[in-house]
C-alpha positions in Angstrom: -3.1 9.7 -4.2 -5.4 6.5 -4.4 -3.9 2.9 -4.7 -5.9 0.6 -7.2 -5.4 -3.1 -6.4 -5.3 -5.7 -8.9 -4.2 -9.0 -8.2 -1.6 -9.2 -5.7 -0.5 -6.1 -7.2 -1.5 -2.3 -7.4 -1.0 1.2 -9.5 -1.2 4.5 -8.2 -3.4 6.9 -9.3 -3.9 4.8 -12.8 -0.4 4.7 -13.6 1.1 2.4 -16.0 3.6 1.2 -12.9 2.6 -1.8 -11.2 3.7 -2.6 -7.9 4.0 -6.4 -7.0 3.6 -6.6 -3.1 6.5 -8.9 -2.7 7.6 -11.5 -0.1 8.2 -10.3 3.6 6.6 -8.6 6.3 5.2 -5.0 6.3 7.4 -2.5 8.4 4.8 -0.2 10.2 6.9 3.0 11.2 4.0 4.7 13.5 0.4 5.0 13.5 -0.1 6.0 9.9 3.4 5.1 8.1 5.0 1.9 6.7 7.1 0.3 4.5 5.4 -2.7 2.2 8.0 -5.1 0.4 7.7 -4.2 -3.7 9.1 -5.2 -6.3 10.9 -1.9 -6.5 12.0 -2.4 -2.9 10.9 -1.7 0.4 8.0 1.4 -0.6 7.5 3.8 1.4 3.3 4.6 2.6 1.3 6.4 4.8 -2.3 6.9 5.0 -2.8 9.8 3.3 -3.4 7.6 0.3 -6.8 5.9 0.1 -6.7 2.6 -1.6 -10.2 2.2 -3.9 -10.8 5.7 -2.8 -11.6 4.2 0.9 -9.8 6.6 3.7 -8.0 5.4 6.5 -7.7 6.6 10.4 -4.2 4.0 11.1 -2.0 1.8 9.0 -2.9 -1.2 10.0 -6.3 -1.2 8.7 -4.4 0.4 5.9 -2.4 -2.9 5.3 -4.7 -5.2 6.0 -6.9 -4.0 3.5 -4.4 -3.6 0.8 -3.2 -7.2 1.5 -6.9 -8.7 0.7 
């Protein structure tokens, strides 16, 4: 799976759903899973998905570049 960002929101894998990363504070679960406040809800992510094809080794570098 691979995220797509677009302005303070994001699709997966070019679907026509758009995630808007809501208010609140990332829940990181362990090294490479958390939960990101959505509009749908808390969302449930690990990194296993690549956001703009990039790959990553924990979940905060993870966040931190989905948040930017």
């Amino acid at each position: 799976m691979n995220i797509t960002k677009n302005n303070n929101s994001f699709q997966l894998d070019g679907l026509p759903i758009t995630y808007t990363i809501a208010e609140g504070t990332p829940l990181i679960l362990c090294e490479t899973q958390c939960h990101i406040p959505t509009n749908f809800g808390e969302t449930f992510f690990d990194t296993s998905i690549t956001i703009e094809g990039q790959s990553f080794e924990n979940i905060e570098d993870w966040i931190t570049e989905l948040y930017k």
